[in-house]
PyMOL commands that place a pseudoatom at each C-alpha (Angstrom):
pseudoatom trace, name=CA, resn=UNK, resi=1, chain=A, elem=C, hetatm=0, pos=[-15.804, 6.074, 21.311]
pseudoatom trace, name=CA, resn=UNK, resi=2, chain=A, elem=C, hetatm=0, pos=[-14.590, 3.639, 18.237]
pseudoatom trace, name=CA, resn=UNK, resi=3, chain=A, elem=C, hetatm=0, pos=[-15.780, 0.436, 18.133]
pseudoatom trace, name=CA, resn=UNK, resi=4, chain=A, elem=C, hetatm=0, pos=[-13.914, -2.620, 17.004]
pseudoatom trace, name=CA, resn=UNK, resi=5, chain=A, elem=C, hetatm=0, pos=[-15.563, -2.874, 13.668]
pseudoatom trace, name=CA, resn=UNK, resi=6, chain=A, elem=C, hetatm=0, pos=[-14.060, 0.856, 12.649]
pseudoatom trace, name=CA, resn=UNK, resi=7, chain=A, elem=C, hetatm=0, pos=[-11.198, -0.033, 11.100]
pseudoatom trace, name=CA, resn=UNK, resi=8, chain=A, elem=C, hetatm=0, pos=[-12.344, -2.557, 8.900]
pseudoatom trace, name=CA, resn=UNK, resi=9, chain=A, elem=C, hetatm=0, pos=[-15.464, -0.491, 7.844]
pseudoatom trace, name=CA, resn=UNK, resi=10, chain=A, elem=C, hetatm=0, pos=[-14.438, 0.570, 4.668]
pseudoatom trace, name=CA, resn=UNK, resi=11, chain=A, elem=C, hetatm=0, pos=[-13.249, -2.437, 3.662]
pseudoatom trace, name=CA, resn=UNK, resi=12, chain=A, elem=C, hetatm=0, pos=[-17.004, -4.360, 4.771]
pseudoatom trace, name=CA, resn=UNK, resi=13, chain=A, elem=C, hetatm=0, pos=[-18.314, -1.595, 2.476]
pseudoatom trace, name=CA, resn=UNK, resi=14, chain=A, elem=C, hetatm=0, pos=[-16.152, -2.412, -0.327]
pseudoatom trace, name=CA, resn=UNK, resi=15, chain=A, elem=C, hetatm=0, pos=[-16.982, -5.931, -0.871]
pseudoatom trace, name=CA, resn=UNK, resi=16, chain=A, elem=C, hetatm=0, pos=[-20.146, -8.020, -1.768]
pseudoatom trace, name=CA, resn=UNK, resi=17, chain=A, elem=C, hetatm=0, pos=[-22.413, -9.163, 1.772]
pseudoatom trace, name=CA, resn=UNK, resi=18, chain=A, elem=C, hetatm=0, pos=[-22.461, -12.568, -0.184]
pseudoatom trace, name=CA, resn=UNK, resi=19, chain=A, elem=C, hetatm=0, pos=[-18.847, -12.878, -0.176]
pseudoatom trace, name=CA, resn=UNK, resi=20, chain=A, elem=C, hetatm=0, pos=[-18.819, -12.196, 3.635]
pseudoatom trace, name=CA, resn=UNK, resi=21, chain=A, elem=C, hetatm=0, pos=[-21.633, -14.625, 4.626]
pseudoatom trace, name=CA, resn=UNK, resi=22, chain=A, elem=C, hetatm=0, pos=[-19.600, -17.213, 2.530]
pseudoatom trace, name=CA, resn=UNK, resi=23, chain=A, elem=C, hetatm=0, pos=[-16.367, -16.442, 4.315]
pseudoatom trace, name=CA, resn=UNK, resi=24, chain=A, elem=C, hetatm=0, pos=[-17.795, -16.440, 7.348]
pseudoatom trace, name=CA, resn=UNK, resi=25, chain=A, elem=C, hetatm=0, pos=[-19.986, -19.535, 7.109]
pseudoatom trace, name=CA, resn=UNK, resi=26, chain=A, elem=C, hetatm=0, pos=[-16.086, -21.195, 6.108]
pseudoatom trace, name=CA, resn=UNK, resi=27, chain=A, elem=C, hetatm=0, pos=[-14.758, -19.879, 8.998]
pseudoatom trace, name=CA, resn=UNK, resi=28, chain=A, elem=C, hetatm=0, pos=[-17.218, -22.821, 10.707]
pseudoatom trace, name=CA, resn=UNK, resi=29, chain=A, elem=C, hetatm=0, pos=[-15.948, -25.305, 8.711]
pseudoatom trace, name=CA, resn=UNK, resi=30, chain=A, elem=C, hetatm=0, pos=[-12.214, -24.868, 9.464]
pseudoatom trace, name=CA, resn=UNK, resi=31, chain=A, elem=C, hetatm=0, pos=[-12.874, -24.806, 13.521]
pseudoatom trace, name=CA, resn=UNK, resi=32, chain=A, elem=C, hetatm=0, pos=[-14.780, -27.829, 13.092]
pseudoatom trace, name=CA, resn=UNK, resi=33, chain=A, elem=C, hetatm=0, pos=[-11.951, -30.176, 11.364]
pseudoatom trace, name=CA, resn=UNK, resi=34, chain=A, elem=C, hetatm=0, pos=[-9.476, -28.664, 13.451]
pseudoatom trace, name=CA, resn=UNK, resi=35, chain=A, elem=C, hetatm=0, pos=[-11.479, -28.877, 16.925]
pseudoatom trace, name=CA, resn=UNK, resi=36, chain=A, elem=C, hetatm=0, pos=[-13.273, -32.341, 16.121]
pseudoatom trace, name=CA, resn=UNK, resi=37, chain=A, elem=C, hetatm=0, pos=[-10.991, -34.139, 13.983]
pseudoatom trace, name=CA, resn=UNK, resi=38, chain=A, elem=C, hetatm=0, pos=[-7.365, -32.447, 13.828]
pseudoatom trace, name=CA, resn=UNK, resi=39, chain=A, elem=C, hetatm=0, pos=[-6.363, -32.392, 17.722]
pseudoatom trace, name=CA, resn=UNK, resi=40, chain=A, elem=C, hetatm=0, pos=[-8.228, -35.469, 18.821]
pseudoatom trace, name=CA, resn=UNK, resi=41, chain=A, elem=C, hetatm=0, pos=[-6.579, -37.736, 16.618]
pseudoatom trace, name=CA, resn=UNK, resi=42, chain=A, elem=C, hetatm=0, pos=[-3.131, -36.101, 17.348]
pseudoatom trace, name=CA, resn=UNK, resi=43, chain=A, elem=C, hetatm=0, pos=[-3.910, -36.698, 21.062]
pseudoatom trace, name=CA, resn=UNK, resi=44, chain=A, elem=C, hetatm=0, pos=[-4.726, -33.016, 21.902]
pseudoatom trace, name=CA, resn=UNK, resi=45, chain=A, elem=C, hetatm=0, pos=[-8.192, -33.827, 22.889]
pseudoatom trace, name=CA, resn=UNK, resi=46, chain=A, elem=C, hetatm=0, pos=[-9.116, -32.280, 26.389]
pseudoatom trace, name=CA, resn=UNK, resi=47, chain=A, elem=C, hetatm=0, pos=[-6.641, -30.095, 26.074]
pseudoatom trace, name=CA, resn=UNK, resi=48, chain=A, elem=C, hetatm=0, pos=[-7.127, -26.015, 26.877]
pseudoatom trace, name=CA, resn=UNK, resi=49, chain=A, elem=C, hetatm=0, pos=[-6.428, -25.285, 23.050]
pseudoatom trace, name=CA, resn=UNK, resi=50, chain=A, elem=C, hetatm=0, pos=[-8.994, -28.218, 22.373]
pseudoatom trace, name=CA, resn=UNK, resi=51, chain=A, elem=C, hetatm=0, pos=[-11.984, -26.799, 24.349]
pseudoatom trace, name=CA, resn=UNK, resi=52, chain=A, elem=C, hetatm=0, pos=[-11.040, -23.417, 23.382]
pseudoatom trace, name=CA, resn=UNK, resi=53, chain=A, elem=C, hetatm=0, pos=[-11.636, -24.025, 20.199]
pseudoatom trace, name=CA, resn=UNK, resi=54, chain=A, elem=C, hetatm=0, pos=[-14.592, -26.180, 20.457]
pseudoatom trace, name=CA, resn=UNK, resi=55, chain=A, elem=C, hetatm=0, pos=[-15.809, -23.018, 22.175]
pseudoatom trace, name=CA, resn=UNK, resi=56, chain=A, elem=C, hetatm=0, pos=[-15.213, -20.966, 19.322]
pseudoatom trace, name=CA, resn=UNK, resi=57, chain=A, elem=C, hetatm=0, pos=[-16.705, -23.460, 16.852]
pseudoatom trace, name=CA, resn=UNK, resi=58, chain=A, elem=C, hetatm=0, pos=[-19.975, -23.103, 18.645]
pseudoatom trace, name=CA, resn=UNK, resi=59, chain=A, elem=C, hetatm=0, pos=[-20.258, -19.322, 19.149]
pseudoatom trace, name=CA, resn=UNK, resi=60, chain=A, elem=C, hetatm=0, pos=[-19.096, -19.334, 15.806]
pseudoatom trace, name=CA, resn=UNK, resi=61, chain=A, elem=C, hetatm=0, pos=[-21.738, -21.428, 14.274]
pseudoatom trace, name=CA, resn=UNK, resi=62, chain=A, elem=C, hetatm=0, pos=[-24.392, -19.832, 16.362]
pseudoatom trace, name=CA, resn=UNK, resi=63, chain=A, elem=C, hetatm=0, pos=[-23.166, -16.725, 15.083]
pseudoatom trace, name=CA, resn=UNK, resi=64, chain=A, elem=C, hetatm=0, pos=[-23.194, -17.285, 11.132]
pseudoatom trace, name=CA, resn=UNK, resi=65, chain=A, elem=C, hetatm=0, pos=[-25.520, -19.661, 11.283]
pseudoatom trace, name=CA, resn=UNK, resi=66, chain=A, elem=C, hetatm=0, pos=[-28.240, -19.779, 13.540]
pseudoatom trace, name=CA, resn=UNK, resi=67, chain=A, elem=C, hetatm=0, pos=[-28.947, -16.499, 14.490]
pseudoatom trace, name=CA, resn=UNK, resi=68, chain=A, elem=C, hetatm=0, pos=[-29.130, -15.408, 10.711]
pseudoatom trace, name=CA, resn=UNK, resi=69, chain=A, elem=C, hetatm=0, pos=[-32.103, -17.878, 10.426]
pseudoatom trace, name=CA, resn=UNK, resi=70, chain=A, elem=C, hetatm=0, pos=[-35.054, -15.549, 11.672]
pseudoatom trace, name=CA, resn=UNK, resi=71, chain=A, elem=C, hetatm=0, pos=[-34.032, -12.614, 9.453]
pseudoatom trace, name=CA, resn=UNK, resi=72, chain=A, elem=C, hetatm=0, pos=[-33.552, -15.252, 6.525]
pseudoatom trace, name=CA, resn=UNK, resi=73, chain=A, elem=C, hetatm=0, pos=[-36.831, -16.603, 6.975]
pseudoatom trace, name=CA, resn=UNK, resi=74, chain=A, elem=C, hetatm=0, pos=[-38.873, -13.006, 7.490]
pseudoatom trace, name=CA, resn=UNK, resi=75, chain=A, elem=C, hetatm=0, pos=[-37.141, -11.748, 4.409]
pseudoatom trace, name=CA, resn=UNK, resi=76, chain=A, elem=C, hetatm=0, pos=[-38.808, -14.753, 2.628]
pseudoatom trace, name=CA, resn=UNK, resi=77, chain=A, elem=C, hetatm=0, pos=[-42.020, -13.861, 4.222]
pseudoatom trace, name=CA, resn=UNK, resi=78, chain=A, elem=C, hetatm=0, pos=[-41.816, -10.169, 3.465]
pseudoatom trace, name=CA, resn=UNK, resi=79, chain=A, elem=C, hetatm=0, pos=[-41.246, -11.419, -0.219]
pseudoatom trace, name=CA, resn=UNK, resi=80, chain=A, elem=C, hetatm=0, pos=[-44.311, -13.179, -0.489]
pseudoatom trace, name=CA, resn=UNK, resi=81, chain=A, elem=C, hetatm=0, pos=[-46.286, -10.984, -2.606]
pseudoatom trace, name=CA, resn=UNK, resi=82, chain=A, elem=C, hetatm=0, pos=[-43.348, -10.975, -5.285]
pseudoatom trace, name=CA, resn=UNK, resi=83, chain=A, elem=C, hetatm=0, pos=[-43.057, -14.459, -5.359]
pseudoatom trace, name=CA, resn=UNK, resi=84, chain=A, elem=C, hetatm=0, pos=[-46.421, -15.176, -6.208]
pseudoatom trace, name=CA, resn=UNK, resi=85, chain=A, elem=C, hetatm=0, pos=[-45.434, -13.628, -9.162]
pseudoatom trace, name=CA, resn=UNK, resi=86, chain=A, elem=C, hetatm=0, pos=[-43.048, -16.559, -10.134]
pseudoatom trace, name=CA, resn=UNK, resi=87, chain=A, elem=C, hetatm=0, pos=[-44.110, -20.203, -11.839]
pseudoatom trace, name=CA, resn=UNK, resi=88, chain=A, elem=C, hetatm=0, pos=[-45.670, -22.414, -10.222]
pseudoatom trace, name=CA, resn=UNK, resi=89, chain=A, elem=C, hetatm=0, pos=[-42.196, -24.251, -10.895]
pseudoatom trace, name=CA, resn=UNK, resi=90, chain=A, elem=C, hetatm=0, pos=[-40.286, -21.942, -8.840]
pseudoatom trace, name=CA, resn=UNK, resi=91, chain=A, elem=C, hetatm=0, pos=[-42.125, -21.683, -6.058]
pseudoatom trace, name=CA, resn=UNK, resi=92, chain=A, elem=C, hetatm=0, pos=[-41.959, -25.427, -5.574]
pseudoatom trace, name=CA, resn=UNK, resi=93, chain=A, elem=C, hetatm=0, pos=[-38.791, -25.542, -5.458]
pseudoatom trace, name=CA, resn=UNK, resi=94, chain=A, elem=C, hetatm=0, pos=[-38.240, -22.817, -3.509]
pseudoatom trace, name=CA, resn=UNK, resi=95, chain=A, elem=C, hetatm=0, pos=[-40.953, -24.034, -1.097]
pseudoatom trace, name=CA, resn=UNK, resi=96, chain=A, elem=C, hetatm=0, pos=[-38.808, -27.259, -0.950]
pseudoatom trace, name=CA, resn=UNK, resi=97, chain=A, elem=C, hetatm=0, pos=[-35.174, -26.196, -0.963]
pseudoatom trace, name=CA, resn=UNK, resi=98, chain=A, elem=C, hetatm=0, pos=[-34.993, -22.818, 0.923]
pseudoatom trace, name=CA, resn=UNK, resi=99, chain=A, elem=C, hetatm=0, pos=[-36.079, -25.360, 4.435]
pseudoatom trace, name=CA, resn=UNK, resi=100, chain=A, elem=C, hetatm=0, pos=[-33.335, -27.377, 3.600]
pseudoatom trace, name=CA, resn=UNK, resi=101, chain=A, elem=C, hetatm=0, pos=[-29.897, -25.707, 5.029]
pseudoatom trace, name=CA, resn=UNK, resi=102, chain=A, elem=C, hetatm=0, pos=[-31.635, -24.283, 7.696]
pseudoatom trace, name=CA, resn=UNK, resi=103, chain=A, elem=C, hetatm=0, pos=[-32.771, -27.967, 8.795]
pseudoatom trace, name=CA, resn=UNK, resi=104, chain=A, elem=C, hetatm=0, pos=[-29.321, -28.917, 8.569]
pseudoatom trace, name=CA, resn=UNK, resi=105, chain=A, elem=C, hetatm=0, pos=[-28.177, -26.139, 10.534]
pseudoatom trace, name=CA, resn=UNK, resi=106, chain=A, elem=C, hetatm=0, pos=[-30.262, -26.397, 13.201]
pseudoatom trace, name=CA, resn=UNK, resi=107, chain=A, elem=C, hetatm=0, pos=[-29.593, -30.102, 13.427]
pseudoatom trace, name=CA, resn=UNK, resi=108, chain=A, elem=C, hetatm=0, pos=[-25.943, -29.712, 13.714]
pseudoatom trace, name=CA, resn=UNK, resi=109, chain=A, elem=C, hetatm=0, pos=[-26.167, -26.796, 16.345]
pseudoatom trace, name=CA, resn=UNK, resi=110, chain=A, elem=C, hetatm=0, pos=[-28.014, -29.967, 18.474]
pseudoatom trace, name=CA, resn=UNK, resi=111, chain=A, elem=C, hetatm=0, pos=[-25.021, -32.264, 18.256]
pseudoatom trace, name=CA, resn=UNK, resi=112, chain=A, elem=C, hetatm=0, pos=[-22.595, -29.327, 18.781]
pseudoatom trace, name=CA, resn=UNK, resi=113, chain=A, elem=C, hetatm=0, pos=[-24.349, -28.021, 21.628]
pseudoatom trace, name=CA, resn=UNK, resi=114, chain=A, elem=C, hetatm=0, pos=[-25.391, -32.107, 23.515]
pseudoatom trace, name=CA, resn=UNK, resi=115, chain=A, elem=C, hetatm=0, pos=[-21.796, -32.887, 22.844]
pseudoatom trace, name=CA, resn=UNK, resi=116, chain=A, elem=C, hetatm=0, pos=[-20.368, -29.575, 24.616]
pseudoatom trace, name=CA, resn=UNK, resi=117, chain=A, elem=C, hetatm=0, pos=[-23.255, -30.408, 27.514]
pseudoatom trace, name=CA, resn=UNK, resi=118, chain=A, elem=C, hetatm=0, pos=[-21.748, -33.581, 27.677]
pseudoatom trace, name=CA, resn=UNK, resi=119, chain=A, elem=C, hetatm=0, pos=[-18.157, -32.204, 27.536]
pseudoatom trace, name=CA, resn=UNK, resi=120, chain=A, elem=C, hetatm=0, pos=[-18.521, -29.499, 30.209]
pseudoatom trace, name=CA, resn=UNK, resi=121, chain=A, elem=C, hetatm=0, pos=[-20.761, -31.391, 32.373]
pseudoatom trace, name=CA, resn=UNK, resi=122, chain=A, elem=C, hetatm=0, pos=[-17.999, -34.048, 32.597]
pseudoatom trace, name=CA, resn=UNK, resi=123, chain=A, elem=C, hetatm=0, pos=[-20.444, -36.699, 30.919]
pseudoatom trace, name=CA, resn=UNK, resi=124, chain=A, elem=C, hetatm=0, pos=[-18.316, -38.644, 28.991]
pseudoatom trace, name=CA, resn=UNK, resi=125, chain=A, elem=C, hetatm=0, pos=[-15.120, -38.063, 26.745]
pseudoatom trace, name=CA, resn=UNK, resi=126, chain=A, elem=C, hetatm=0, pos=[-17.388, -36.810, 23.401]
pseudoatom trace, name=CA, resn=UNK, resi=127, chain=A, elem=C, hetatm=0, pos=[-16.024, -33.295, 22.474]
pseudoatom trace, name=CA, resn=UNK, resi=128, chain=A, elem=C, hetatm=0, pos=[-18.299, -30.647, 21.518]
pseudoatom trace, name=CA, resn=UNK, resi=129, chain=A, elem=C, hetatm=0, pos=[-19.272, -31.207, 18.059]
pseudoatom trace, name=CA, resn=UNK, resi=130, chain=A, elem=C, hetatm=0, pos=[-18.451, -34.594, 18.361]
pseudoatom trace, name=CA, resn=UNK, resi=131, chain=A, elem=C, hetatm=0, pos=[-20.004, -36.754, 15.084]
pseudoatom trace, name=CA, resn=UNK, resi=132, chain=A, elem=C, hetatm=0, pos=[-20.384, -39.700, 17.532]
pseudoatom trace, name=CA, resn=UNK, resi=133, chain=A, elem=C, hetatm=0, pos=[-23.624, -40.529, 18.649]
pseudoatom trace, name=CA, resn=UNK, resi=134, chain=A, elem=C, hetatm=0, pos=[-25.501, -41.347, 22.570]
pseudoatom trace, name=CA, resn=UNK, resi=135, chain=A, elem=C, hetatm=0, pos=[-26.171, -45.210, 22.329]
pseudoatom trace, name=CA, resn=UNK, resi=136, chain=A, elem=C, hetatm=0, pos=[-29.531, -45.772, 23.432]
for i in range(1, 136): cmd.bond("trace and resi %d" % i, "trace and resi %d" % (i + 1))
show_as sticks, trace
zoom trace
């Protein structure tokens, strides 16, 4: 039985994983301006295009880049031995920029993910992945 991914399989083959990852870690950043900036201030917010693709933005970031976190950070692990071998002047700064993006990342998914709670739930008018904060 093909799958969905057959057709473009020779292409995936024929181009760098890095270029990919980049591409697809853009594709997040496109939903986002469209879904939380674009349609709301064009007065398209709540609308079924709106939530669809606030949907999309957060299966998409979960997608490209959340759930590439654990194999990320076990690669790192499984690397340890080899970078031992580096300077002390590498390691430091890989010891205090590789927790960096993935902070960021996970932080985001959080307001993505309270703000399409808040959304769905019918808590408020904040859209998922809205930048607006809860006032305490």
């Amino acid at each position: 039985m093909p799958t969905l991914s057959a057709p473009i399989v020779p292409y995936l083959s024929a181009v760098p994983a890095s270029f990919l990852c980049h591409y697809f870690i853009k594709t997040t950043s496109v939903l986002l301006h469209t879904a939380v900036f674009f349609l709301p201030r064009h007065g398209l917010k709540g609308t079924p295009l709106h939530l669809l693709l606030a949907l999309f933005l957060l299966l998409a970031f979960v997608a490209w880049r959340i759930l590439p976190l654990p194999p990320l950070a076990f690669s790192v692990y499984a690397s340890r031995a080899a970078l031992a071998t580096l300077p002390l002047a590498t390691r430091v700064a890989i010891g205090v920029a590789f927790p960096v993006p993935p902070a960021i990342f996970l932080y985001w998914f959080s307001v993505l993910f309270r703000g399409a709670v808040k959304t769905l739930g019918g808590g408020g008018e904040s859209a998922p992945g809205s930048l607006k904060r809860a006032s305490s």
